[in-house]
N, C-alpha and C positions, 0 to 999 in steps of 0.2 A: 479217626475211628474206623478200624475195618467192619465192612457191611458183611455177615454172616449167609452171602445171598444164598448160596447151598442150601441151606436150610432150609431157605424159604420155597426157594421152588422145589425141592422136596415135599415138602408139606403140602403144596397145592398139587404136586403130580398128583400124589395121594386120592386128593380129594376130587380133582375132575374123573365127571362121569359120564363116557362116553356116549353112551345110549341118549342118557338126558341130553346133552347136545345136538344129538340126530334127531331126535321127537321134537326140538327147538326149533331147527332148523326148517323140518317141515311144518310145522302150526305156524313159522313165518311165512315161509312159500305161497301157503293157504291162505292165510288172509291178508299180505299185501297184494296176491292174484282175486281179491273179492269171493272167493271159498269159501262153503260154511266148514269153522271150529266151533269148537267147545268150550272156548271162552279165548277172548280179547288178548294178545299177547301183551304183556305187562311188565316191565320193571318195575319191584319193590328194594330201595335206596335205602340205604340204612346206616348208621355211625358203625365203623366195625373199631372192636378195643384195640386200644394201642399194645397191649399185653397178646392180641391173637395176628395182630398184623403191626409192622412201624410206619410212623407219620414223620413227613416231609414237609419242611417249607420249600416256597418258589426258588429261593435263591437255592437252596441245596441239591435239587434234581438240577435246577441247571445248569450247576457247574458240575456236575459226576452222574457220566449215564449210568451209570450201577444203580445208584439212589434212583434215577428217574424210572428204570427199568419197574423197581418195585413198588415205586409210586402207582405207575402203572396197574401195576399185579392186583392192585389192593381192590381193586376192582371185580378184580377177576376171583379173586377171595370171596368177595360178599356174595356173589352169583353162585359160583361152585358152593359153597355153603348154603345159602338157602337152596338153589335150584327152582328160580324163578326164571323168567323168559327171557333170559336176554342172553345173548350171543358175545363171544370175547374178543375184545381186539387191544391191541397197544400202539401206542405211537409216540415218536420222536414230539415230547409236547413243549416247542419252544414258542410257542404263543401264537400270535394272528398277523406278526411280521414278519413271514419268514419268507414268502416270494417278493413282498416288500423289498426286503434286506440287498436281494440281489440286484435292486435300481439302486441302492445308495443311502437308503434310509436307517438311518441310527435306531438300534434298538436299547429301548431302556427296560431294567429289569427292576422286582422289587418283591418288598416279602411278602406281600398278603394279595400277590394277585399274579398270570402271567405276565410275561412280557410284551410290550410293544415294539411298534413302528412308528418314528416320528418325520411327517414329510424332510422331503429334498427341499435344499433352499430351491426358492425362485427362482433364482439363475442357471440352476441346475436343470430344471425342467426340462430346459430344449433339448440339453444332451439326449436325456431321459428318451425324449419322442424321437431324436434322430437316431440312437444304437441298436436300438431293435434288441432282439432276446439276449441278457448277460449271459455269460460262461454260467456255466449250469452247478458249478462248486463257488459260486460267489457269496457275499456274503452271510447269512446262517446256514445257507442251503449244503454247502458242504461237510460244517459239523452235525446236522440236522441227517444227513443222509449215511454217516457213519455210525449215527446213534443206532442209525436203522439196524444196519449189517449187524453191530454189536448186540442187538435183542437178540435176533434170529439165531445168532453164534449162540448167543447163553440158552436158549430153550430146547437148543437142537439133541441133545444128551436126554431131555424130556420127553419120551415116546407119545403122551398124551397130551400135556402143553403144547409140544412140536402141532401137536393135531389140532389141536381145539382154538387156541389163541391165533386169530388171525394179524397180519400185518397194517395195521391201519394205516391209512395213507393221514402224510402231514397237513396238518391245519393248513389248507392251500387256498382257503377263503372265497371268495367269488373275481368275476374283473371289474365290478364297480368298488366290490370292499377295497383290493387290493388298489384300484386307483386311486380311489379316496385318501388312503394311506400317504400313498406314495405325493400326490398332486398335495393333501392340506386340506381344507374346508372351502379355500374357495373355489375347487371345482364347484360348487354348487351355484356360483355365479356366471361359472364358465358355460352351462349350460346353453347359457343365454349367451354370453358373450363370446363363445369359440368352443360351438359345439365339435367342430371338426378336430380342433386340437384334442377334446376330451374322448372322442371315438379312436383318434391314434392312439393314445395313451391305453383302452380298452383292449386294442387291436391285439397291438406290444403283448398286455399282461396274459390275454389269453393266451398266445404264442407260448408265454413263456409257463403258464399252467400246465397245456398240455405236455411242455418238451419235459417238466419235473414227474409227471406220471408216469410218464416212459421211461425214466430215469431211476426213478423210486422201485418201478416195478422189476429192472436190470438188473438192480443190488440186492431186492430182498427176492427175487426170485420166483415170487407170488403171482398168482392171476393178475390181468388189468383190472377186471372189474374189481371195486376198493371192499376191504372189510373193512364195515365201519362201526366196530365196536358192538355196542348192542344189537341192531339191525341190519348184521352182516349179509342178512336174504333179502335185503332190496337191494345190494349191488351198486353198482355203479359210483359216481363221483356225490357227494357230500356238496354242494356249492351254496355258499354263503352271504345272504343280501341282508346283512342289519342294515349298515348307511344308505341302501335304494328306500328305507321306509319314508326318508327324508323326500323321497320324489312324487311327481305326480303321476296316476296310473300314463298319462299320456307320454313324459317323458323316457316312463322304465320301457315302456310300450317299444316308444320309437330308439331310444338310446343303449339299453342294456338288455333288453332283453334277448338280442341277435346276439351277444356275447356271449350267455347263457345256453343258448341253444348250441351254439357252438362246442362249448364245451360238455355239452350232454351229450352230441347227435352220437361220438363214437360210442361212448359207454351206457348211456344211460344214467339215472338217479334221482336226486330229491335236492330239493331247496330249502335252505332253512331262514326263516327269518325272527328275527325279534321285534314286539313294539307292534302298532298299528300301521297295518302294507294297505292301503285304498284297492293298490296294485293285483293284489294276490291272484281275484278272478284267469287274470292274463295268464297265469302261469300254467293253467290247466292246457292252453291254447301250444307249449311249450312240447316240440318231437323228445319222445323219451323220457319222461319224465314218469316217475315209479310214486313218488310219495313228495308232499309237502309237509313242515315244520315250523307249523306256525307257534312257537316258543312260547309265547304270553299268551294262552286261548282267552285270557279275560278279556281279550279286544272282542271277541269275533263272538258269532251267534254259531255254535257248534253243530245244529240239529239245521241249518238252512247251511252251513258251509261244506256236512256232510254231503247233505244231497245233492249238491252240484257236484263234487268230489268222485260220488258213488256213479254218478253219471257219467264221469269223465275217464271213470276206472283210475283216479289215483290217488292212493290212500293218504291218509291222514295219520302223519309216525310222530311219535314220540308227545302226547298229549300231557299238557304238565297240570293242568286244570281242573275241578272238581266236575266230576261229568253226572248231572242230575238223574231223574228216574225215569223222563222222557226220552233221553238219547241215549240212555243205557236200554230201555226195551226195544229202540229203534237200531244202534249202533252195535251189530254182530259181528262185523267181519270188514276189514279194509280199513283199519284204524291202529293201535297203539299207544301206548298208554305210557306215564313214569310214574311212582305213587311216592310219599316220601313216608319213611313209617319211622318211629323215634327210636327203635332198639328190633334185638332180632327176634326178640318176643310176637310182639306187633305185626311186624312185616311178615311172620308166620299165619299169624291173625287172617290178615289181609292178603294172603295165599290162599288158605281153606276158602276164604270166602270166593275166591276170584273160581276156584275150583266146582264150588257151588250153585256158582248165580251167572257166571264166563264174565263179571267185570268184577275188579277191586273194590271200586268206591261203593261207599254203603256199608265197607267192615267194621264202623265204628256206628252205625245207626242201632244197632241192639247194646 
């Protein structure tokens, strides 16, 4: 079936507004720099109809950037239509093993979810620690980096898309995510048993992190500092610690977290994690660092994690949690928010409101 994509980025030229993007921009500036706004910058999420935008399974964006392209887009649809707070970006989305891919690890794909990375046999390993950074087109990375070219090629006719939708850089994970990947589960044994091997293997990945942002940044031509999608005004690298929740604040302390830093010190950015980090405190401690993402706030006490935050000067992005009456009169600025709202009725709702009162939650308390 051919994809009608003309149309589609027709449609959204259309509809991007540039203005509203520069007022975005700066209300992000402000309040990931602790500035008072006039209310909390907020994504409202929303089902958009298959009839105003089309839907894609996993397997079908993967196999044809075209498809992924507008997978992408649809995004960028629901924003440009409402004109809620969030900033645009696209990315080549081949899952969470794609600096993986390039040690050797088999990526499996499937319909209802991205793809992964499945560790290197054991035997494999040592190679792994003695080659040092793979050729830089190895393997997803150099389909992944083509996909890239081919966004920018297609939006480039777009005067205002060209403008507005930034380059996301690729799911490039963190260096424990990506070792964990690579090594299996029992690096977690390794800790203890060959901490030294599990810091080479860190070393490698970060090497090989940086040399892909450099790389990404050659083809698409774009700034270093990353858009990243909705909170393209925090800048910097996106880095990625779900499997450090598995550690102890003393080992991310001593083992991963000079990894991280590493990868911050050039650019700058934020950390994301899932699930309960003991760790989290330490990352405030972390050069460069703009915003943390702690995904599940149901772990955390939000009104005692801001104040350390607020202290530290580094905001608290993308809050997916229901934020009470307490730390909605406490919580003005140096935060961010995602809401999920069921239709674009709704998520209008809880627009006016956020407009209102400067937070979303609460648009369904009347």
């Amino acid at each position: 079936m051919k994809i009608p994509l003309a149309r589609y980025l027709e449609k959204l030229e259309r509809l991007i507004d540039l203005d509203h993007v520069a007022r975005t921009r700066e209300l992000q500036r402000r309040a990931f720099a602790f500035e008072p706004v006039d209310h909390i910058p907020t994504v409202i999420s929303y089902p958009v109809p298959e009839a105003e935008w089309p839907r894609f399974g996993y397997l079908e964006f993967f196999a044809d950037p075209t498809i992924m392209l507008l997978d992408q887009l649809q995004d960028v649809y629901a924003g440009a239509k409402l004109r809620d707070d969030r900033l645009y970006g696209i990315r080549a989305n081949y899952g969470t093993g794609i600096i993986a891919s390039m040690f050797g690890c088999r990526t499996v794909t499937f319909d209802d979810s991205l793809p992964i990375g499945l560790a290197v046999a054991p035997e494999r390993l040592e190679a792994v620690l003695e080659a040092g950074v793979p050729d830089l087109h190895s393997g997803l990375l150099g389909r992944a980096l083509d996909t890239v070219v081919c966004f920018r090629e297609a939006l480039r006719p777009y005067p205002a898309l060209s403008q507005a939708v930034g380059s996301q850089l690729l799911d490039i994970q963190g260096p424990f995510d990506n070792a964990s990947i690579i090594w299996g589960s029992s690096i977690f044994a390794a800790f203890y048993d060959a901490p030294e091997r599990v810091q080479r293997l860190m070393a490698v990945v970060t090497e090989a992190i940086l040399a892909v942002v450099q790389e990404h940044r050659r083809v698409d031509g774009c700034p270093l500092d990353e858009h990243s999608g909705w909170w393209n005004f925090l800048d910097g690298l996106c880095v990625r610690n779900d499997s450090s929740i598995n550690l102890s604040s003393r080992h991310y302390a001593a083992l991963v977290r000079p990894y991280d830093e590493q990868l911050l010190r050039p650019y700058g950015g934020w950390i994301h994690f899932c699930g309960r980090a003991a760790w989290w405190p330490a990352l405030l401690e972390v050069p460069g660092l703009r915003g943390i993402n702690p995904y599940q706030g149901e772990f955390y006490d939000l009104y005692g994690m801001y104040e350390r935050c607020e202290a530290a000067r580094v905001a608290i992005v993308q809050w997916t949690t229901p934020v009470d009456a307490r730390c909605r009169e406490r919580i003005r600025t140096g935060f961010s928010r995602v809401l999920w709202a069921e239709d674009f009725d709704a998520a209008r709702r809880a627009l006016d409101h956020l407009y209102a009162t400067g937070h979303a939650d609460g648009y369904l308390d009347g």
